[in-house]
C-alpha positions in Angstrom: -15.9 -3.2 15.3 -13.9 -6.4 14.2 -10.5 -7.7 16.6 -8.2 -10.2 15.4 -4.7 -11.0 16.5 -1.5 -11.7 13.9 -0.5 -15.0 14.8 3.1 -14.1 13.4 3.4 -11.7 15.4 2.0 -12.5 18.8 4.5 -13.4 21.4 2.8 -14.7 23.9 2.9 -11.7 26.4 -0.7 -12.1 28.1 -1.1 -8.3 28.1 -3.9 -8.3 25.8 -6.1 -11.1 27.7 -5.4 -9.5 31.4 -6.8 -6.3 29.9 -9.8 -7.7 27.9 -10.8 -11.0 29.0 -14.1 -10.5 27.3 -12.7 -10.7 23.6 -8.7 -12.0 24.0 -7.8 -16.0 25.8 -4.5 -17.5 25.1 -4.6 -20.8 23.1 -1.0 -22.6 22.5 0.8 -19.9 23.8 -0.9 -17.5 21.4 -3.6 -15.2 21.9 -6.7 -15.7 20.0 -9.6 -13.6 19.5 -13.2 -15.0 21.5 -15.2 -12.9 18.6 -14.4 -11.6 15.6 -17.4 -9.0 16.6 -16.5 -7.2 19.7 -19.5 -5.9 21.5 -20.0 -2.4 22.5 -19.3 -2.8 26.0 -16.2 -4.0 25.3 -14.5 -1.9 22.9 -12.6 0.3 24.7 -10.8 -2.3 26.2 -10.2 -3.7 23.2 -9.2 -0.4 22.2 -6.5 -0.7 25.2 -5.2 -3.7 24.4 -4.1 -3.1 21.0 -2.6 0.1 22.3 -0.7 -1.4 24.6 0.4 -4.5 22.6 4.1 -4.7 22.7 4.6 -6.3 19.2 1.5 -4.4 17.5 -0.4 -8.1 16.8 -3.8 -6.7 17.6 -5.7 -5.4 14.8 -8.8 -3.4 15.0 -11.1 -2.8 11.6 
């Protein structure tokens, strides 16, 4: 499984790095992916956090 983030689209919100820190960190007010591969242990956070993105910027392949 592959995370990244739409850069045009993120607004800054945070949510995505509070809920997982492992793959999301915030880098000029954006949030940018740690990984384009997101490990096992770790995908359904990653899973959460693009749920719960308020402007849909997460995308999961």
């Amino acid at each position: 499984m592959k995370a990244k983030v739409n850069a045009e689209l993120c607004v800054g919100c945070g949510l995505c790095v509070s809920t997982c820190p492992d793959i999301f960190e915030m880098k000029d007010d954006k949030a940018v992916t740690k990984t384009d591969v997101v490990p096992a242990q770790a995908e359904e956070t990653c899973k959460q956090a693009k749920d719960d993105c308020p402007v849909e910027a997460i995308i999961i392949e």
